[in-house]
C-alpha positions in Angstrom: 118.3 79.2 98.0 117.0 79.2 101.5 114.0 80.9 103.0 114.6 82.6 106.2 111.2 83.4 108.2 111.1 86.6 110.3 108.1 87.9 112.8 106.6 90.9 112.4 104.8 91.7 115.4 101.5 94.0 113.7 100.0 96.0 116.0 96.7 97.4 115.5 96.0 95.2 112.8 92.2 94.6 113.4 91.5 97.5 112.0 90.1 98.4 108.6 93.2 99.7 107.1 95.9 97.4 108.9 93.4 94.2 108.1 92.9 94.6 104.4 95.7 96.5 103.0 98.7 95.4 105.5 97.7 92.2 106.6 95.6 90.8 104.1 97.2 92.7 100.4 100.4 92.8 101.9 101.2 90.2 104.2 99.2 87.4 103.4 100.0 87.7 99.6 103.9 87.9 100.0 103.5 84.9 101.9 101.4 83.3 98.7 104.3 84.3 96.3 106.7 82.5 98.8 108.5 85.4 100.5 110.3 88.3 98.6 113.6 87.5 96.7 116.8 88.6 97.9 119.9 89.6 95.9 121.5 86.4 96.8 118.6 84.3 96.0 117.4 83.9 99.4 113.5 84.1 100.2 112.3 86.3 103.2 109.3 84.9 104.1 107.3 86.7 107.0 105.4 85.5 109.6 102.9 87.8 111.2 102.0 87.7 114.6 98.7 89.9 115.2 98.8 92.1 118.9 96.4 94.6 119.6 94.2 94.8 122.8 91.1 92.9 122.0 91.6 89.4 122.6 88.3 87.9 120.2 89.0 90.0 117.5 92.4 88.7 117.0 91.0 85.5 117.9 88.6 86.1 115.0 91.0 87.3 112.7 93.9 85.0 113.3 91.0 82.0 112.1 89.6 83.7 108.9 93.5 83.9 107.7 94.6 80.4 109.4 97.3 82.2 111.2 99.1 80.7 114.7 100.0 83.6 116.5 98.3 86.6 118.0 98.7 87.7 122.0 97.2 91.2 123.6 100.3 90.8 125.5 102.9 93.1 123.7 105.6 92.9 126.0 105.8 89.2 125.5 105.9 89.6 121.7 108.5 91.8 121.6 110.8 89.9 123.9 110.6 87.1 121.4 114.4 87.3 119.4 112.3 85.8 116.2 110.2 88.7 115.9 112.4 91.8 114.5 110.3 93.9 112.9 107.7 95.9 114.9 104.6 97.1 112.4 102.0 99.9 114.4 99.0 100.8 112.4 96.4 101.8 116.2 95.1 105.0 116.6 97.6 107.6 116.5 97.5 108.5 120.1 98.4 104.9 121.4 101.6 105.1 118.3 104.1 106.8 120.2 104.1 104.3 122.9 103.5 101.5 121.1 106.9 102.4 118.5 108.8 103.8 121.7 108.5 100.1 124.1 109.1 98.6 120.3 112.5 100.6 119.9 113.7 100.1 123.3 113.3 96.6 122.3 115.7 96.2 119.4 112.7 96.2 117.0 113.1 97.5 113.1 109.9 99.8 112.5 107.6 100.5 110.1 104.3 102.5 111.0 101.6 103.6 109.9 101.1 107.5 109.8 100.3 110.2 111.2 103.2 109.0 113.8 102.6 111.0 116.7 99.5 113.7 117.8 102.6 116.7 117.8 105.9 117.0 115.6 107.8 116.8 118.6 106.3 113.5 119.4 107.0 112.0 115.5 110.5 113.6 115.7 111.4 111.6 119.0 110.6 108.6 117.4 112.9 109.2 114.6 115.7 110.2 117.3 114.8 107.4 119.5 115.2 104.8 116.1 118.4 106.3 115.1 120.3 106.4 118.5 119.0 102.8 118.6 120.6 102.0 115.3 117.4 100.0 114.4 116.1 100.6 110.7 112.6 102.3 110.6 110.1 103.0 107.6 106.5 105.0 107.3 103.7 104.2 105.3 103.8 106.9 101.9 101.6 104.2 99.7 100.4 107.0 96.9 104.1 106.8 95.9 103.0 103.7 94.5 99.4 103.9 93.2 99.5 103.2 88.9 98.3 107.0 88.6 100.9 108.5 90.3 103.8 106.3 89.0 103.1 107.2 85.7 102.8 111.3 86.1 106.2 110.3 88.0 107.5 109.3 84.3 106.2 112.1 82.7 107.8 114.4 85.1 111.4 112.6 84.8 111.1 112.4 81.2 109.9 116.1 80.9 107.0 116.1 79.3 105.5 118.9 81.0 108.7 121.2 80.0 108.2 124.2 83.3 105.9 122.4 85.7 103.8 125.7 86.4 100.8 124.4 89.2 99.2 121.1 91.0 95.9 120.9 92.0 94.4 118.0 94.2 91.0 117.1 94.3 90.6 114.3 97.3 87.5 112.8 98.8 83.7 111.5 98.6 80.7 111.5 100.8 80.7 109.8 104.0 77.1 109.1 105.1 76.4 110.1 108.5 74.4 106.9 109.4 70.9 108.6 110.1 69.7 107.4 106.7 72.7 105.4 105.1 75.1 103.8 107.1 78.3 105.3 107.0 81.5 104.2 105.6 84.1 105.9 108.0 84.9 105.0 111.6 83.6 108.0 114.2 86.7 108.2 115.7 87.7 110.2 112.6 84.9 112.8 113.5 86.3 113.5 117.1 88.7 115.8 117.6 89.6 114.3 121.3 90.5 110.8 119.9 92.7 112.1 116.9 89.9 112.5 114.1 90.9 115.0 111.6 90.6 114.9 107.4 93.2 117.9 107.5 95.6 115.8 110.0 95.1 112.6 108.1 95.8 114.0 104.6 97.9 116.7 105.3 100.6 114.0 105.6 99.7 111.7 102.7 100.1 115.5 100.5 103.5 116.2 102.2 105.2 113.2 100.8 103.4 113.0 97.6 104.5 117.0 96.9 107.9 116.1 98.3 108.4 113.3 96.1 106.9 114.4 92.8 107.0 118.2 92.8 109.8 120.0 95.3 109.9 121.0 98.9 107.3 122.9 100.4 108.0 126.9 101.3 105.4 128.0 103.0 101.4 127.3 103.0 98.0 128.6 104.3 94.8 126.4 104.7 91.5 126.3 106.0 89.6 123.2 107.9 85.5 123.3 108.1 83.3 120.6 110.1 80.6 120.6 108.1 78.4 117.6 109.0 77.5 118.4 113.2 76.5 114.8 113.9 76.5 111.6 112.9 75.7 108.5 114.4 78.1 105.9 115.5 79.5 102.3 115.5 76.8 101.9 118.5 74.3 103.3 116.9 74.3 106.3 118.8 74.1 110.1 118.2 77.1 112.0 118.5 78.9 115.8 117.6 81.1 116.1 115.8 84.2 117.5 116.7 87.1 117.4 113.9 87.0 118.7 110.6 85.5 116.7 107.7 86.9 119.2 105.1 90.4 120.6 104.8 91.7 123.6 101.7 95.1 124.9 101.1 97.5 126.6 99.2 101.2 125.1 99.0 104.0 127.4 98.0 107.1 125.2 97.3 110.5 126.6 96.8 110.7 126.3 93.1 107.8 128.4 92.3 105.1 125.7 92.0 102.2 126.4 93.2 100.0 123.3 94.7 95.9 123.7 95.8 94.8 120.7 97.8 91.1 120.3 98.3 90.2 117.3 101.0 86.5 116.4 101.7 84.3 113.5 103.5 81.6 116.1 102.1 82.1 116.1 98.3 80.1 113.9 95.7 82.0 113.0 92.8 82.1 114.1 89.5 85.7 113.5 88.3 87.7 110.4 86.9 88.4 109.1 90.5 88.9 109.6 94.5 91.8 111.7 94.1 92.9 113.4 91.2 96.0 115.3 90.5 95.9 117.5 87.4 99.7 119.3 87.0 100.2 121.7 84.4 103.3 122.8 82.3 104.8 125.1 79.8 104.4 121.9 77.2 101.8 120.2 78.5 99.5 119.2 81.1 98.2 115.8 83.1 95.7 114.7 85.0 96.1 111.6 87.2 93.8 109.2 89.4 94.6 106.7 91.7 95.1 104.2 88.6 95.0 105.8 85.1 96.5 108.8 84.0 95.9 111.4 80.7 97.9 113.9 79.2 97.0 116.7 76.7 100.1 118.2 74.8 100.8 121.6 74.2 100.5 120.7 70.3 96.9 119.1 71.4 95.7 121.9 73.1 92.4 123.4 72.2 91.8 127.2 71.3 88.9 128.0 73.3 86.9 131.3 72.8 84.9 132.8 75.9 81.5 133.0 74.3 78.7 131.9 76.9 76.0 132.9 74.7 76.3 129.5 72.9 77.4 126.2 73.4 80.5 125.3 73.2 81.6 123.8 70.0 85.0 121.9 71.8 84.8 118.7 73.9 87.1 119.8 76.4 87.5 115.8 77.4 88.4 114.9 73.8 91.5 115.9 73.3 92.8 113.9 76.4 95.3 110.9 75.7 94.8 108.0 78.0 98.6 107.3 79.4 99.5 103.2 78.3 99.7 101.1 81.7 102.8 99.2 79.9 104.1 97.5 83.6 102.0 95.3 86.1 101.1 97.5 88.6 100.9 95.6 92.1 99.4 96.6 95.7 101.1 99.9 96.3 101.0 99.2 100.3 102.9 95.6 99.4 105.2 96.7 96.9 106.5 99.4 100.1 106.1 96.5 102.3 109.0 94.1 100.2 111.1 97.3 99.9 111.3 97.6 103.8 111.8 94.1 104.3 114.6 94.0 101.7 116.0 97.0 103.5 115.8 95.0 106.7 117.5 92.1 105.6 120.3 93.3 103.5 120.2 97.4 103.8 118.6 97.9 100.6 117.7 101.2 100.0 114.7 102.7 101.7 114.2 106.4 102.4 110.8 107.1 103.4 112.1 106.7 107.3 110.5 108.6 110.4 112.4 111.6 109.4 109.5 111.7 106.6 106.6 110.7 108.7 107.7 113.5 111.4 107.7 116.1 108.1 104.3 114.8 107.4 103.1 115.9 111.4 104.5 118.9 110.8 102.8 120.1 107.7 99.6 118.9 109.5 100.5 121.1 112.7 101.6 123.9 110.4 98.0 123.5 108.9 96.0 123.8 111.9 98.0 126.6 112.7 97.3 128.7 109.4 93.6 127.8 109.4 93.3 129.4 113.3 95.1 132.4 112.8 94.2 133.2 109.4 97.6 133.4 107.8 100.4 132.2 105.5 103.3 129.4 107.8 106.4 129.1 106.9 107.6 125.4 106.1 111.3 125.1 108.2 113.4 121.9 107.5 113.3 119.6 110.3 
């Protein structure tokens, strides 16, 4: 058995997302468990080195972890032959360079999403990776989360018998930092600097309806900003420019109908973050980011509309609690050690940037129905 040790050159990583879930869930615990096995018995073990712009906070970083390499100097990391794979997780606006100078490089990428402001600028990337015969992977974590993996099993085992409709409940309340301190970088809030719930989820829903439910037909949405100003990292007063909630309607070829509600607005009163409750000819599911619960068709209450007294059914009751019979690991580090097994010995791996570009362009097609009022229709890419 040997252990071979590749750089991954992570980009961006200072940030709340690319610190704790990439570097610090992903990363740092592969590296704990000694690499990620290979089908020969080989370890790859990986060997981050942080890049980014701002020279103490990678400083800063690179200390808490006890890690030796970080530079604000990107073209020197990627000239280095040790380090093949290029990771970007900045803002989206500075992605399409970052990937770009990455690919020209020789680099393997894997990104972060949204991966480019316009689907013209995602699809380049995915041209650009192909005609440079590097291998390439986006971010679809959901895939991944304990709730979601288990309504995958009832799907392929067809509990659900006709899936009929899917409705997505997504969010929570983001302060707004004149009374509570808010949760959310403001950046998210601007328009001008990428901020955008409908943009930012629009391509997390595109993969997960992809992958669990069919391809998407045709869709019509509506965005709201609903919060005018909040104050930001400086302390300062600012408008707001980007929508903080996002509603649509997804038609998808095989009749399935999909509602997808996104809010920074919405307290909640529902099992968890996100919920996805799917129902069927046989029965129905509702599933959070961790547990899932089913109600059969045999199960099903008989409710009479009669508002003029209480109800006599606990509509909660006859839920079933799905059994969590397989540990369920970091769903952005299990996609991690399926890229890197990709990289290293072409192990299967389709969530490429053909599928972050198909995530832009529901977002685009989003804004678009939401500004002229009216139904877009999906086209493959």
């Amino acid at each position: 058995m040997a252990v071979r040790e590749i750089g991954i050159i992570m980009n961006g990583v200072t940030g709340r997302m690319g610190t704790n879930q990439h570097l610090v869930r992903s990363i740092l615990e592969i590296r704990k468990q000694g690499g990620v096995p290979l089908s020969n018995g080989d370890l790859v073990y990986p060997v981050p080195v942080l890049a980014g712009r701002n020279g103490k906070k990678l400083e800063r970083l690179a200390a808490e972890y006890q890690l030796e390499h970080y530079t604000t100097d990107l073209d020197t990391a990627l000239s280095d032959p040790g380090n093949i794979i290029y990771f970007d997780s900045q803002l989206t606006r500075l992605r399409v360079e970052g990937v770009s100078r990455a690919i020209k490089a020789g680099k393997h990428i894997y990104c972060e999403k949204p991966t480019g402001t316009t689907v013209e600028e995602a699809f380049s990337l995915y041209r650009q990776a192909e005609s440079a015969g590097v291998k390439h992977g986006v971010v679809q974590d959901k895939l991944w989360l304990p709730g979601l993996r288990k309504l995958r099993y009832l799907i392929d085992t067809g509990f659900f018998g006709r899936i009929l409709s899917v409705r997505g409940e997504f969010g929570y309340w983001v302060f707004d930092g004149f009374h509570q301190a808010t949760q959310r970088p403001s950046w998210n809030y601007r328009s001008e600097q990428g901020g955008s719930i409908m943009i930012d989820m629009f391509c997390h829903w595109r993969y997960v309806i992809d992958n669990l439910f069919g391809e998407i037909e045709s869709l019509v949405s509506l965005g709201t900003t609903d919060i005018p100003r909040r104050i930001d990292e400086k302390g300062e007063e600012y408008d707001c420019t980007a929508d903080d909630s996002a509603y649509a309607i997804f038609k998808l070829q095989n009749g399935i109908i999909c509602q997808f509600n996104s809010s920074w607005v919405v307290r909640v009163r529902r099992d968890d973050l996100l919920t996805l409750q799917v129902d069927g000819t046989q029965g129905s599911a509702v599933a959070g980011l961790r547990e899932c619960f089913v109600q059969h068709d045999s199960a099903t209450p008989k409710p009479v509309w009669n508002p003029d007294i209480p109800s006599p059914i606990d509509y909660y009751d006859a839920w079933t609690r799905v059994p969590s019979r397989d540990p369920y690991e970091n769903a952005f580090k299990i996609q991690w050690e399926l890229f890197l097994r990709h990289v290293m010995e072409d192990a299967p791996f389709r969530w490429g940037l053909l599928e972050g570009a198909k995530g832009v362009q529901l977002a685009e097609l989003g804004m678009k129905s939401w500004h002229e009022s009216s139904w877009q229709r999906v086209h493959p890419l």
